[in-house]
C-alpha positions as CSV (number, residue, x, y, z in Angstrom):
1,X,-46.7,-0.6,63.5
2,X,-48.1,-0.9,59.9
3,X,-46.5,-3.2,57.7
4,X,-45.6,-0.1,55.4
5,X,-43.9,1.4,58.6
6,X,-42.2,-1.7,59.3
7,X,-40.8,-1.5,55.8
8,X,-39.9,2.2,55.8
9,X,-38.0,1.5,59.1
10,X,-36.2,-1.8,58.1
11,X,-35.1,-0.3,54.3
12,X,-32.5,1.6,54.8
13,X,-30.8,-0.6,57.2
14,X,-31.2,-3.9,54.0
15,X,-30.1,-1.2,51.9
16,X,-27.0,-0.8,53.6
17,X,-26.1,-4.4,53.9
18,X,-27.3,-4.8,50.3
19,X,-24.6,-1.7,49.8
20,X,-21.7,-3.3,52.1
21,X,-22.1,-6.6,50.5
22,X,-21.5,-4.7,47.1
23,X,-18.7,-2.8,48.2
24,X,-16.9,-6.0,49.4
25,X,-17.4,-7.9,46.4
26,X,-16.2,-5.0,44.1
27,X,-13.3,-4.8,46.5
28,X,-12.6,-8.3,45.3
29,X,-13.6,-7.6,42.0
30,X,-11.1,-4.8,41.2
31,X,-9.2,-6.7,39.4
32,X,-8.5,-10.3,37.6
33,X,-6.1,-11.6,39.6
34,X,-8.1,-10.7,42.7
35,X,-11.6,-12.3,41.5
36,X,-10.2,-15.6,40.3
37,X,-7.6,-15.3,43.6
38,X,-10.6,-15.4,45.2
39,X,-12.4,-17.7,43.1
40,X,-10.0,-20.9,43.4
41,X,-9.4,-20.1,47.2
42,X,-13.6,-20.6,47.4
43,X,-13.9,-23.5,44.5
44,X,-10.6,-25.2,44.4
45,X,-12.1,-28.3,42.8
46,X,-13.7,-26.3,39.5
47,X,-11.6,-25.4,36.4
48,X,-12.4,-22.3,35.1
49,X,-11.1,-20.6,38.1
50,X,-7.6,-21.9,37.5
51,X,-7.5,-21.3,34.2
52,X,-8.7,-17.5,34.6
53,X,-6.0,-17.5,37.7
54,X,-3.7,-18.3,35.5
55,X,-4.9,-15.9,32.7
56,X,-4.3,-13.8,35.0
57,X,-0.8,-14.5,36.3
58,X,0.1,-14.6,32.4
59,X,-1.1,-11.1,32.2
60,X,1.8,-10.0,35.1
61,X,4.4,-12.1,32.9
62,X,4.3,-15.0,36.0
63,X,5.0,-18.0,33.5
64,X,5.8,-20.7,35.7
65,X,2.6,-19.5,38.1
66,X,0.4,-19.0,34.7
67,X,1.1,-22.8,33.9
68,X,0.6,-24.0,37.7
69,X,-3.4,-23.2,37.7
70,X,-3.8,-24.1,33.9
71,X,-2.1,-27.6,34.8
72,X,-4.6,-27.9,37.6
73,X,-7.4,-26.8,35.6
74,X,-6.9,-30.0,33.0
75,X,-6.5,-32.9,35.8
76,X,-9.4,-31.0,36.9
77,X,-11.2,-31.5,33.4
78,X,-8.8,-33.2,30.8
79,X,-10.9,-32.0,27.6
80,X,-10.9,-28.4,28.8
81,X,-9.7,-27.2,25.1
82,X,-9.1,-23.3,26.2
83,X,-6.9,-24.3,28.9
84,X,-4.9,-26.9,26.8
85,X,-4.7,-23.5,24.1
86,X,-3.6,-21.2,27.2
87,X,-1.4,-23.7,28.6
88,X,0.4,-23.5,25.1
89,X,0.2,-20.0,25.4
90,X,2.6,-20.0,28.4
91,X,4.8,-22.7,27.1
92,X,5.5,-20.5,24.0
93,X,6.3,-17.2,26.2
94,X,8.7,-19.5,27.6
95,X,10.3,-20.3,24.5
96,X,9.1,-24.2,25.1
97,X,8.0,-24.0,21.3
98,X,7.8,-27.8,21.0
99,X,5.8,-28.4,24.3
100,X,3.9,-25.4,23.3
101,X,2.7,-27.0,20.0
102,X,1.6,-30.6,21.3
103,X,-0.8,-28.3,24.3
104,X,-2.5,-26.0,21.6
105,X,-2.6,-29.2,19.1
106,X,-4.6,-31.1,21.6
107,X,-6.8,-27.9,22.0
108,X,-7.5,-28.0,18.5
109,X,-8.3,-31.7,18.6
110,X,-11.0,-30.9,21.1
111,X,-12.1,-28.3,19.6
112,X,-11.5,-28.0,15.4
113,X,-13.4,-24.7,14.8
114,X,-10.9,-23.2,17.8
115,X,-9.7,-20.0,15.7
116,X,-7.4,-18.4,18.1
117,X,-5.6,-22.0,19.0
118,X,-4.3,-22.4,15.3
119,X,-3.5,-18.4,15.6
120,X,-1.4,-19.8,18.4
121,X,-0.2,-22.4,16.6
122,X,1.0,-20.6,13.8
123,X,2.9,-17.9,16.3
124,X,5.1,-21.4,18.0
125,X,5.9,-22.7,14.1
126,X,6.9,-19.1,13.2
127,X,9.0,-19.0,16.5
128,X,11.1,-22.1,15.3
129,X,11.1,-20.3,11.7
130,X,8.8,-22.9,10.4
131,X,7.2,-20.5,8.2
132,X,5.2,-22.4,5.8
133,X,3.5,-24.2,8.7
134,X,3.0,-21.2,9.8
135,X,1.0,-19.1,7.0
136,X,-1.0,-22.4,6.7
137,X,-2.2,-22.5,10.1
138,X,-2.8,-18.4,9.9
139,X,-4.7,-19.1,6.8
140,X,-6.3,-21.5,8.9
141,X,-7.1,-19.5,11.2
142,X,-9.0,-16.7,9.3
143,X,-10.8,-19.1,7.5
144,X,-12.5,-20.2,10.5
145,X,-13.1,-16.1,12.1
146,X,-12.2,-13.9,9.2
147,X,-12.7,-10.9,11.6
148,X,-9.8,-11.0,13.9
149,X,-7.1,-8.5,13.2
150,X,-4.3,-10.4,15.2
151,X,-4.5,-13.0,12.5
152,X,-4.2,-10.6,9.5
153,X,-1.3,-9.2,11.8
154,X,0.5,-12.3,12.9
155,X,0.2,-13.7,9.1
156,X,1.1,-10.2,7.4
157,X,4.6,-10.7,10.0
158,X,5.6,-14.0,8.7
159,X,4.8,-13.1,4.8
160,X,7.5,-10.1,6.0
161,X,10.1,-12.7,7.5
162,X,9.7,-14.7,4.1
163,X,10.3,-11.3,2.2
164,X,6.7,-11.7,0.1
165,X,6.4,-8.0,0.6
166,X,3.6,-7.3,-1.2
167,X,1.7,-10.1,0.2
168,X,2.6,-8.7,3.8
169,X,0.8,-5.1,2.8
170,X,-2.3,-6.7,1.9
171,X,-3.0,-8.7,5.1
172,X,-1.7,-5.3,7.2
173,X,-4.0,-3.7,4.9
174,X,-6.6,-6.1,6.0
175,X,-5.9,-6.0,9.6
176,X,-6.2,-1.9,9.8
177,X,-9.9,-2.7,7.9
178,X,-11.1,-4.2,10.7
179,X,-9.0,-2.4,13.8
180,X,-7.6,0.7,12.5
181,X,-6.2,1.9,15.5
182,X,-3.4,-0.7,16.3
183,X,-0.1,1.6,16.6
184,X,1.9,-2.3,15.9
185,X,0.1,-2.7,12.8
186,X,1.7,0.8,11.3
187,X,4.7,0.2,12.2
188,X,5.5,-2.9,10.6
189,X,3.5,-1.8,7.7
190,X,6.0,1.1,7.1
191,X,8.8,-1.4,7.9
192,X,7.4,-3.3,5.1
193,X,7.1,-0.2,2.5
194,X,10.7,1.3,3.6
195,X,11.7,-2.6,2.6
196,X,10.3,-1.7,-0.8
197,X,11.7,1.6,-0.8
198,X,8.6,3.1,-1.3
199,X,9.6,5.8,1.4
200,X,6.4,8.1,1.7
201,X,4.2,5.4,2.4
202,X,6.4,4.0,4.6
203,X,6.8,7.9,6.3
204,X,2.6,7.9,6.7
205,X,2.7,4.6,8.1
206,X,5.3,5.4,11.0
207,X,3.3,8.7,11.1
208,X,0.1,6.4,12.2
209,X,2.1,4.7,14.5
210,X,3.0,7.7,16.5
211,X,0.1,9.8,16.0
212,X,-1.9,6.5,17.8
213,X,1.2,5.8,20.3
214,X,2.9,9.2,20.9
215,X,5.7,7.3,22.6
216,X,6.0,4.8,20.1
217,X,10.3,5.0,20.2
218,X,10.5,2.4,17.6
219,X,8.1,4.3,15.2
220,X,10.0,7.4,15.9
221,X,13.5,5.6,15.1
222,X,12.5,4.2,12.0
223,X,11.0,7.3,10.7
224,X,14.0,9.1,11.7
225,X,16.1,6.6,9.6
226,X,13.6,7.1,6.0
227,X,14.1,10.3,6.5
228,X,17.7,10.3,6.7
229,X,17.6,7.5,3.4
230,X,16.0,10.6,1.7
231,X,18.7,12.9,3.0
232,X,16.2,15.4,5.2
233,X,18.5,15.6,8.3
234,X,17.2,18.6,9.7
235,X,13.8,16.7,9.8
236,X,15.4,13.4,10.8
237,X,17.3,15.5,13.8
238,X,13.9,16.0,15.0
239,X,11.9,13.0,14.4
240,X,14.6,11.0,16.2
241,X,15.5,13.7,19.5
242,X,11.6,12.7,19.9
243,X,12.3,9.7,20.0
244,X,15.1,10.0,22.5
245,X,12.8,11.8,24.8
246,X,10.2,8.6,24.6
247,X,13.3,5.4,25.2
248,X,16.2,6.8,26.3
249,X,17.8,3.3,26.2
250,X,17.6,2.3,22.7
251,X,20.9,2.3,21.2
252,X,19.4,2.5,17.5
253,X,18.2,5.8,17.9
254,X,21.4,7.3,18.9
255,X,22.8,5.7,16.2
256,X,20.3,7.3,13.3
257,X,20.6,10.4,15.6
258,X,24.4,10.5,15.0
259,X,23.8,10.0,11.2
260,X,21.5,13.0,10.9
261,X,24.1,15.4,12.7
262,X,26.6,13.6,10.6
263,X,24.6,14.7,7.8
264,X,24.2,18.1,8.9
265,X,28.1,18.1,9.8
266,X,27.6,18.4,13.1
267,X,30.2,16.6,14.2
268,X,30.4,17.1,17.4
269,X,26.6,16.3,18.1
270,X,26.8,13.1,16.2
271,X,30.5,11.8,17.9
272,X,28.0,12.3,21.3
273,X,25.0,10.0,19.6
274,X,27.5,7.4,18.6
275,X,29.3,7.2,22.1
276,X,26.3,6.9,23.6
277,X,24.8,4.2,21.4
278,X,28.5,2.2,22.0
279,X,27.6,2.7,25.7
280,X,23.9,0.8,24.9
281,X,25.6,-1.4,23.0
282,X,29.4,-2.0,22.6
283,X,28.8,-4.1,19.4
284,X,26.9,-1.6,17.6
285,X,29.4,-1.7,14.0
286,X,27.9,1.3,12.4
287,X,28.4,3.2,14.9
288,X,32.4,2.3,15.5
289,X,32.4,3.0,11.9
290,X,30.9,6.3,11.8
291,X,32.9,7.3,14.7
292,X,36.0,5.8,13.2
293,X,35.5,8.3,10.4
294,X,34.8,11.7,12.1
295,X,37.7,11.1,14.2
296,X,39.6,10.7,11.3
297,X,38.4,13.0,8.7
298,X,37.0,15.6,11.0
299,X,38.0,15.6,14.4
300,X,42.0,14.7,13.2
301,X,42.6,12.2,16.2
302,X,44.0,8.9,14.2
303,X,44.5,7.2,17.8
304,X,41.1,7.1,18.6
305,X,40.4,6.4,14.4
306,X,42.3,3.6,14.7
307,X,40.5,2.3,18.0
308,X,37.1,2.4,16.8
309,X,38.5,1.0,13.0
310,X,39.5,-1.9,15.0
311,X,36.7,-2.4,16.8
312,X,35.0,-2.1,13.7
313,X,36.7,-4.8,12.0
314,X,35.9,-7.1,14.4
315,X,32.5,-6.5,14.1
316,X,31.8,-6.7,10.5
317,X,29.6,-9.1,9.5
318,X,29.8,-7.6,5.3
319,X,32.6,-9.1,3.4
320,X,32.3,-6.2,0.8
321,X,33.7,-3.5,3.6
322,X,35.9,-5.6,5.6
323,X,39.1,-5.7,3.4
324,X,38.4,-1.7,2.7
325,X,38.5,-1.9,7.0
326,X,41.5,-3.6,7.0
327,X,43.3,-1.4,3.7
328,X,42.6,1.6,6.2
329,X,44.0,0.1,9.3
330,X,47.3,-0.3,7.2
331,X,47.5,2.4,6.2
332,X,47.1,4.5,9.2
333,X,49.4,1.7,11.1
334,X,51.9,2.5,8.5
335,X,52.2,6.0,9.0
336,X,52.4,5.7,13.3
């Protein structure tokens, strides 16, 4: 047999073990937490492995896993910097702020040009409402990779917190620049504008949000609430039974639901939003308030006034409304 026979006859069977041998490594391939599975369970003594495991059991929200492999990846290699930052990482979605902060310092020792470590950094003092440390390590942060948007994002969020408004548009602003499809980004950027009043802009903004994220609930909601502000209840009505249909288990929504039909004096409709937003949430004040007030001026049952009055009163948290809480209690008290 010629050697050009010999090859014609062998290829297709090396092509199919070339072929199998694919297949089986795709099968382990499909998906991080089965390559690096994989990976350690072949190379238990290298680092990288256990700190991509653990990557990838962050991912699935398996702290305590997560911080298992990165742990094991630094007595591995002590100076590993990216595992110290990911180890960090983990601590802080634990809410082990302090803990957090001495890993992702000591990744930033190893490594000073580390942009997303001081990102990180910044996120733990923010946590612990260190907010100056905070913007400076943000500011840090993009002066080392002014290209990230997360920064922009994570610094525009803590300029919010510290009510610098304005200062909070321009780094959303600058975010969008550079990723302008980010759904998060909108909606805090119309939290920022309603904040300021400045209600159209903060309508378009929440309009982004949901036109990126057609389920976006909490974009939904708060558009349904400007819109309400303004008085447009037939549009607010719905904006927000959109949003009902998207998180049927947010209590807020029922709430700005029940103020639309309250608006439209449909009473009915919005004593059913605020019963169901006191069965999300049996602290919810406006809505004992609200409901307090239909039954009273509307529905004429002062038993059940007085019930959700009460409750309301103990809720309060604004000295300006509690003694006119109390005046009403009195009176309708009074009059039993």
């Amino acid at each position: 047999m010629s050697s050009l026979r010999v090859i014609i006859f062998f290829l297709p069977l090396i092509l199919g073990c070339y072929s199998l041998y694919t297949f089986q490594r795709n099968h382990f391939w499909k998906n991080n937490f089965t390559l690096w599975t994989n990976c350690v369970e072949k190379s238990p003594q290298k680092a990288r492995p256990h700190n991509n495991l653990g990557n990838a059991y962050r991912d699935k929200k398996l702290y305590d896993q997560a911080i298992t492999h990165y742990r094991q990846a630094l007595k591995i290699w002590p100076t590993y910097s990216l595992a110290h930052n990911n180890l960090g990482v983990a601590y802080g979605l634990k809410k082990l702020y302090s803990q957090a902060i001495e890993e992702i310092g000591l990744a930033i020792k190893l490594n000073p040009s580390f942009s997303r470590a001081y990102n990180n950094l910044g996120n733990a003092h923010k946590a612990l409402g260190y907010y100056d440390k905070a913007l400076k390590h943000y500011q840090h942060a993009i002066k080392l990779n002014p290209h990230h948007p997360d920064i922009y994002y994570n610094l525009g969020n803590t300029h919010a917190v510290k009510k610098q408004y304005d200062r909070a548009i321009e780094t959303y602003l600058a975010s969008l620049s550079l990723k302008s499809d980010s759904p998060k980004v909108y909606l805090n950027l119309g939290n920022v504008y309603s904040k300021q009043a400045v209600w159209e802009k903060a309508m378009s903004a929440y309009k982004n949000a949901v036109a990126l994220k057609p389920d976006y609930a909490e974009a939904y909601n708060n558009w349904g609430a400007t819109l309400n502000k303004l008085r447009r209840y037939e549009e607010a009505a719905e904006v927000l039974e959109n949003a009902k249909k998207s998180k049927s288990n947010f209590f807020e929504i029922y709430n700005n639901l029940g103020n639309a039909y309250r608006g439209l004096e449909h009473y009915r409709k919005a004593t059913e939003c605020y019963q169901q937003a006191i069965k999300l949430n049996m602290n919810s004040f406006s809505a004992h308030f609200y409901l307090a007030s239909i039954y009273l001026e509307h529905i004429k049952d002062k038993q059940k006034a007085l019930y959700h009055l009460r409750r309301a009163l103990q809720l309060s948290t604004d000295q300006s409304i509690t003694p006119v809480i109390k005046k009403k209690i009195e009176e309708l008290e009074g009059g039993e």
